[in-house]
C-alpha positions as CSV (number, residue, x, y, z in Angstrom):
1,X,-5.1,-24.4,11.8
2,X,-4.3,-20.9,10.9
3,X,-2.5,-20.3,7.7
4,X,0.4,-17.5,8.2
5,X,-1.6,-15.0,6.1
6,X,-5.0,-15.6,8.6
7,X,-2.8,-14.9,11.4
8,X,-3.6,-11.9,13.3
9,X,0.0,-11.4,14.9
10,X,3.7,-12.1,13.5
11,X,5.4,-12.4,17.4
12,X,3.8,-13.6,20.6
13,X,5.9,-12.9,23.3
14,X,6.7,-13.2,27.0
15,X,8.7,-12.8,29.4
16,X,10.0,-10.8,32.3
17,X,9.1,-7.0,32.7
18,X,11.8,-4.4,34.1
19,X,12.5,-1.3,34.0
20,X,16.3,-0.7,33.2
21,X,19.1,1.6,34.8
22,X,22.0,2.1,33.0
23,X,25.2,2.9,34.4
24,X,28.9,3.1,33.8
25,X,31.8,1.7,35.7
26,X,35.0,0.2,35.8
27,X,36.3,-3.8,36.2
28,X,37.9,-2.3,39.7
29,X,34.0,-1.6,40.8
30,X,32.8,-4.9,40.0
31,X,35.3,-6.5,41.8
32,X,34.7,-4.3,44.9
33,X,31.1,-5.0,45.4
34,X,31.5,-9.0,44.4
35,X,29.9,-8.6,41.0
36,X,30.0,-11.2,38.5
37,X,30.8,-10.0,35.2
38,X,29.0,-10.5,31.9
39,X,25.9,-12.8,33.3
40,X,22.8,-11.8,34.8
41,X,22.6,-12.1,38.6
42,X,19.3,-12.7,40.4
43,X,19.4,-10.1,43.8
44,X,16.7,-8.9,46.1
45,X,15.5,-5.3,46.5
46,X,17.8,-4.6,49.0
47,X,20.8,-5.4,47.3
48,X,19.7,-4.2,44.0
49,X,19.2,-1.0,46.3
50,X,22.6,-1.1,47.9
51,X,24.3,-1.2,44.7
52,X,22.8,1.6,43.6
53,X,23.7,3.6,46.5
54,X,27.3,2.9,45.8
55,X,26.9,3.5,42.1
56,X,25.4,7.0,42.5
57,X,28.0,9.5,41.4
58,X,28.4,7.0,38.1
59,X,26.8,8.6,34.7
60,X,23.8,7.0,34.1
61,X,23.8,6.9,30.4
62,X,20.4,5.9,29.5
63,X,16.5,7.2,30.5
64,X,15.0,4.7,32.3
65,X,13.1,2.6,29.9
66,X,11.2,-0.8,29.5
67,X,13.1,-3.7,29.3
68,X,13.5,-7.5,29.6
69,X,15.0,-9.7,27.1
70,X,12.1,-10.8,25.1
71,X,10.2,-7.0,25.4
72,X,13.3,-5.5,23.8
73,X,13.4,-8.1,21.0
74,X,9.5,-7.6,20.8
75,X,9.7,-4.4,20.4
76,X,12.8,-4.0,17.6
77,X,10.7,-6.2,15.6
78,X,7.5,-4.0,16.4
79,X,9.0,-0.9,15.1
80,X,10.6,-2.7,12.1
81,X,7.3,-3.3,11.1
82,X,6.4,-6.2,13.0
83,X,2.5,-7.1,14.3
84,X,3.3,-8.3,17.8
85,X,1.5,-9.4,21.9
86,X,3.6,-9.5,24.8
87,X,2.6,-11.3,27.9
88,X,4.2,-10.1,31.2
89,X,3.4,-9.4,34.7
90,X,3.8,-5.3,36.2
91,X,2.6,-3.9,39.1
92,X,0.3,-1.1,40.2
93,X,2.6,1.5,40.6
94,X,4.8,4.3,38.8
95,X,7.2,1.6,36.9
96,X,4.4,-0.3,35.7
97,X,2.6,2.0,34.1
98,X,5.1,3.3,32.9
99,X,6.5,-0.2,31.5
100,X,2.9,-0.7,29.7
101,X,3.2,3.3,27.9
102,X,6.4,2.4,26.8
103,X,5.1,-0.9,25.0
104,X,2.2,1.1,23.6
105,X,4.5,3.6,22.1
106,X,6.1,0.8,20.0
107,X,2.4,-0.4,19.3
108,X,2.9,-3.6,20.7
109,X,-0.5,-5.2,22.2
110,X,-0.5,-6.5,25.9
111,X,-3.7,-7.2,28.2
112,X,-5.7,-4.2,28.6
113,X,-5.7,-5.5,32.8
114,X,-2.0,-5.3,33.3
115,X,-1.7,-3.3,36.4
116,X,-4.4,-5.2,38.5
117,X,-1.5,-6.4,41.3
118,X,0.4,-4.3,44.1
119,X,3.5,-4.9,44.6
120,X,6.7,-3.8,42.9
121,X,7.7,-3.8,39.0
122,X,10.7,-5.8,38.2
123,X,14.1,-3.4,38.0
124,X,17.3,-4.1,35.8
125,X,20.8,-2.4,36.6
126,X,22.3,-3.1,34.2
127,X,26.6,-2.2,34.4
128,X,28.7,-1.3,31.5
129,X,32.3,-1.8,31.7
130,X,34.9,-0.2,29.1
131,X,35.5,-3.1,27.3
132,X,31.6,-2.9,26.2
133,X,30.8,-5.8,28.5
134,X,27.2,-5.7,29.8
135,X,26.4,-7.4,33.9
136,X,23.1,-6.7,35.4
137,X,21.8,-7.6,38.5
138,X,18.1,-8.0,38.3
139,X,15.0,-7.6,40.7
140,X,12.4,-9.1,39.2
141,X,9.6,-7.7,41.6
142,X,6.2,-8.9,40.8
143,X,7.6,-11.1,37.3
144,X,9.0,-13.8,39.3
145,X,5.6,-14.6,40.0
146,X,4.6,-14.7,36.2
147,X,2.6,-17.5,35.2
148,X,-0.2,-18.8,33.1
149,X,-2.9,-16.6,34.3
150,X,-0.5,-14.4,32.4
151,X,-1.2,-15.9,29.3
152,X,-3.3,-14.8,26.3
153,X,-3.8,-18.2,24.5
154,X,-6.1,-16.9,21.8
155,X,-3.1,-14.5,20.7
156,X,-0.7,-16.8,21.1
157,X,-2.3,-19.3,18.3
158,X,-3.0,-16.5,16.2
159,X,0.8,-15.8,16.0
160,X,3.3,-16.9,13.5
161,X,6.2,-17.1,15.7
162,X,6.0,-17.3,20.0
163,X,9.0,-16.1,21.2
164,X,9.8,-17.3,24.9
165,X,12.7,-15.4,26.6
166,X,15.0,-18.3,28.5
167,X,15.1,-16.1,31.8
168,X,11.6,-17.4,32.5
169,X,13.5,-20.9,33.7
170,X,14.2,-19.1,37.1
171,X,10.5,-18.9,38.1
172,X,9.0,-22.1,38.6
173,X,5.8,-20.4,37.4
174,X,7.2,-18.7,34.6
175,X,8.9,-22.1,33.2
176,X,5.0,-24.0,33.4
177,X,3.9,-20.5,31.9
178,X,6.5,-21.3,28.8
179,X,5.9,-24.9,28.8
180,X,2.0,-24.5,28.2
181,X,2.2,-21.7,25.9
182,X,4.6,-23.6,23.6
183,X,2.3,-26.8,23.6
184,X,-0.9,-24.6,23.0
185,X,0.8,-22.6,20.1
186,X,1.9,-26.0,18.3
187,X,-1.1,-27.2,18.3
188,X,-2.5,-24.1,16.0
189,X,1.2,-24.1,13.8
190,X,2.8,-21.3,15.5
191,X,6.5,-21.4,15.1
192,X,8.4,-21.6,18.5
193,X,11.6,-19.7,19.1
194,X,13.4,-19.7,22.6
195,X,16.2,-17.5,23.3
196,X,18.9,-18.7,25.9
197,X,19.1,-15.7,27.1
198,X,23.0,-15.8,29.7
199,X,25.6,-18.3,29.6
200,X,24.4,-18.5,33.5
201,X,20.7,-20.0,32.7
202,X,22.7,-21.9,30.0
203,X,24.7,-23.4,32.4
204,X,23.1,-23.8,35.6
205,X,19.1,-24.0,34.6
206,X,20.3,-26.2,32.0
207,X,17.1,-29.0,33.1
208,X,14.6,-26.3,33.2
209,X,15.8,-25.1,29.6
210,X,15.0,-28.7,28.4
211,X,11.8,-28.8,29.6
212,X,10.4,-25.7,27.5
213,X,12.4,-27.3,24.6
214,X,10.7,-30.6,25.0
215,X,10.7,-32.3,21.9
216,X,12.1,-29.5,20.2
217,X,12.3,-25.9,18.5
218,X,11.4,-24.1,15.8
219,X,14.2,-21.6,16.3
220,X,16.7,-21.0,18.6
221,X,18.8,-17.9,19.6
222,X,22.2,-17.8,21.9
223,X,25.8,-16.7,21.7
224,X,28.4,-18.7,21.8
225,X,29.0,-18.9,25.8
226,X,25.9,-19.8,25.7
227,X,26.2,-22.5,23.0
228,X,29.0,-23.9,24.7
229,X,27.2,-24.3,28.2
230,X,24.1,-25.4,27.1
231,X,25.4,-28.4,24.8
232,X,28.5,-29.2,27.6
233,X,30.9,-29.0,24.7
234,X,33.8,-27.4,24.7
235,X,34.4,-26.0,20.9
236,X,31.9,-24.3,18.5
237,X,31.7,-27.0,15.9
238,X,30.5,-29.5,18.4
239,X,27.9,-26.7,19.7
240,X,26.6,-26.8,16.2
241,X,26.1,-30.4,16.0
242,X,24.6,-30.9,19.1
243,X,22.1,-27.8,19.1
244,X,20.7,-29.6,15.9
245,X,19.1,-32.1,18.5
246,X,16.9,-29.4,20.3
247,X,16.2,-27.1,17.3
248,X,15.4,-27.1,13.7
249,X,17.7,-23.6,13.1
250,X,19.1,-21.8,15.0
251,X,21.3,-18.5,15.2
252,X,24.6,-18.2,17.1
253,X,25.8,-14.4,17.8
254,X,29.6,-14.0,18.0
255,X,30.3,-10.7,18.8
256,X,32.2,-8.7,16.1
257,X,33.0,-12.1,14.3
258,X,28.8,-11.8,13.4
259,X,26.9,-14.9,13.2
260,X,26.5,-18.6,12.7
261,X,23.5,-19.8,11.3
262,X,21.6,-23.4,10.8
263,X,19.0,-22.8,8.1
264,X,17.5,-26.6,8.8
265,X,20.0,-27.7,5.8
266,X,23.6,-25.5,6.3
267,X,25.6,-23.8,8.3
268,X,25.9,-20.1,6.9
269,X,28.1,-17.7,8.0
270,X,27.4,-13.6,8.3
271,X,29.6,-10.9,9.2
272,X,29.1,-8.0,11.2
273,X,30.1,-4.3,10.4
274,X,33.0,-2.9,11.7
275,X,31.9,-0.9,14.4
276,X,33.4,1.0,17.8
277,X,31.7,-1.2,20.1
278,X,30.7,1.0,23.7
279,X,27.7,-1.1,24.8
280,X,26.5,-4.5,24.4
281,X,23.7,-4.7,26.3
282,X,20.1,-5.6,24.0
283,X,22.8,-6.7,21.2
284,X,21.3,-10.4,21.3
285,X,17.7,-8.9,22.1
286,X,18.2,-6.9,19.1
287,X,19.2,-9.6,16.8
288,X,16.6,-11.7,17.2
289,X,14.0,-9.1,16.8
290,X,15.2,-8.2,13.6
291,X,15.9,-11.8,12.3
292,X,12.7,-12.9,13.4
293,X,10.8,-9.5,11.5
294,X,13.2,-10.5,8.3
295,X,11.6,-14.2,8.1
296,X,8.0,-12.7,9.2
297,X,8.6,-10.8,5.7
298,X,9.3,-14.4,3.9
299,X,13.3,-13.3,3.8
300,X,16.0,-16.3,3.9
301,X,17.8,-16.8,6.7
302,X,21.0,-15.4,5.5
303,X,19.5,-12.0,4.6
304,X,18.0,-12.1,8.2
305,X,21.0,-13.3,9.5
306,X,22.7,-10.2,7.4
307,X,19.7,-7.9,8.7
308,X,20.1,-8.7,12.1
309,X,24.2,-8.3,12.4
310,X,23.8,-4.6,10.9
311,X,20.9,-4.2,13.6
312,X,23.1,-5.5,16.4
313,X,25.9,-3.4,15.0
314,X,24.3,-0.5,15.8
315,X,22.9,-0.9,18.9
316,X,26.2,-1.6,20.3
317,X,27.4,1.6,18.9
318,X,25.6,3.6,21.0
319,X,24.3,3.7,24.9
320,X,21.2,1.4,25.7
321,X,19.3,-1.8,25.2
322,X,17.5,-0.6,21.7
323,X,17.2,1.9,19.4
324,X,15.8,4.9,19.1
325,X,12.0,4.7,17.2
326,X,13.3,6.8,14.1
327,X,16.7,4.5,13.7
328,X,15.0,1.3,13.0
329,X,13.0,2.8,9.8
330,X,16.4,4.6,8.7
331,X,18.0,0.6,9.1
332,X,15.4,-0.1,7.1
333,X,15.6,2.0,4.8
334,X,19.0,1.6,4.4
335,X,19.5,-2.1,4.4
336,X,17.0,-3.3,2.2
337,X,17.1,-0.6,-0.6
């Protein structure tokens, strides 16, 4: 077994590849084309495609960019400093390669034999309401069939942390893929963190969620909605208790209120700064890239915690899942001086 200074990676990821489109609109245009707000909806092609056709004289605010829960927490904690793999599944064609330069630029490592499939890379619209909400309907192409054959198992025990991305619970494929990297990486020590990902997986793929947990976590990531739906309780305290059952710590977001966090011992309790929040999408993404790149760097969990608010902060300050490459060395710079 691997101490954490022999290991070659701080993250092993995986999860679902898309490419995003942004866009803004109002609560009126949701409820016109039958959109449920603030979860992530499963649609095909042509219904992803439809939507966009009655979304086109809407500002798209971002550039397209590569996306996916897990990739954009991969890749904050890349460009924080981070040593990082990402397992995924793209296809031959402009998206995926695209998807793959993208994760270069942030110097995160993927199989060099990404692009080997036809079909179609997984696509995001993702809708942003005034009130800062985020709802995206996702296609997810070629990653629904994501699976083991995906995996890199030799980087994955090589890794402090694995970081699986709770979306993978709608593939049957990509929930075996999570279940047998998370039994492979154990064996070596690797730390295992799972993100929940959307009150909706919370709360209706609640079975497949407890079978990547299995016997438990390492670490585990959600927001409160989430908290709530996955422990079938109906106050926060109560969350608490029960997520003790499934993970060692874990980190609850709350929005503007900041964070609640189990450090294996307490509860602690972090604010976040006072911000104009436009655009929430990536905040949770965000956070747990930059708590998990604060404990890579032997940081307590309130510090992380404290890190990862200001992170969130800013990414809902602005349009789009992440931040720019420069901002994250200026956070850095900034917080830990």
């Amino acid at each position: 077994m691997l101490t954490s200074q022999e290991k070659k990676y701080d993250i092993y990821g995986i999860g679902a590849a898309l490419v995003d489109t942004e866009i803004t609109l109002s609560d009126a245009d949701l409820t016109r084309l039958s959109i449920a707000k603030s979860v992530m909806s499963l649609v095909d092609e042509e219904r992803q495609t439809y939507l966009i056709a009655q979304l086109h004289e809407h500002l798209t605010r971002s550039k397209r960019a590569s996306g996916g829960s897990a990739a954009n927490t991969i890749i904050a904690a890349s460009y924080f400093g981070c040593q990082n793999f990402f397992s995924c599944k793209v296809a031959n064609d402009e998206n995926g390669h695209f998807y793959l330069g993208d994760l270069a630029a942030a110097k995160v490592n993927t199989a060099s034999d990404q692009t080997k499939e036809n079909g179609i890379t997984g696509k995001c619209l993702v809708l942003i309401t005034p009130d800062a909400e985020r709802t995206m309907n996702t296609y997810l192409g070629i990653s629904a069939h994501l699976s083991e054959a995906e995996l890199d198992l030799a980087a994955a025990q090589a890794a402090q942390f694995v970081y699986i991305e709770g979306y993978l619970v709608t593939s049957p494929s990509g929930k075996q893929a999570a279940i047998t990297l998370k039994q492979h990486a154990e064996q070596y020590g690797a730390k295992i963190a799972i993100s929940l990902s959307d009150p909706a997986m919370a709360q209706f793929f609640r079975d497949g969620l407890l079978d990547i947990i299995g016997n438990g976590v390492d670490l585990l990531f959600c927001n409160q909605d989430e908290a709530l739906a996955f422990t079938q309780t109906q106050d926060l305290d109560t969350a608490c208790l029960a997520l003790r059952a499934y993970a060692k710590r874990f980190a609850i977001t709350c929005g503007a209120q900041g964070a609640l966090i189990f450090d294996g011992q307490s509860f602690i309790t972090v604010a976040a700064p006072k911000v104009q929040a436009i655009d929430s999408n990536g905040a949770g993404d965000m956070f747990a890239g930059a708590f998990l790149y604060s404990l890579c760097q032997g940081e307590s969990e309130t510090r992380a915690g404290e890190f990862a608010c200001a992170a969130a902060a800013q990414v809902v300050s602005q349009f789009g899942p992440r931040l720019r490459a420069e901002q994250h060395q200026a956070l850095k710079t900034q917080f830990w001086a």
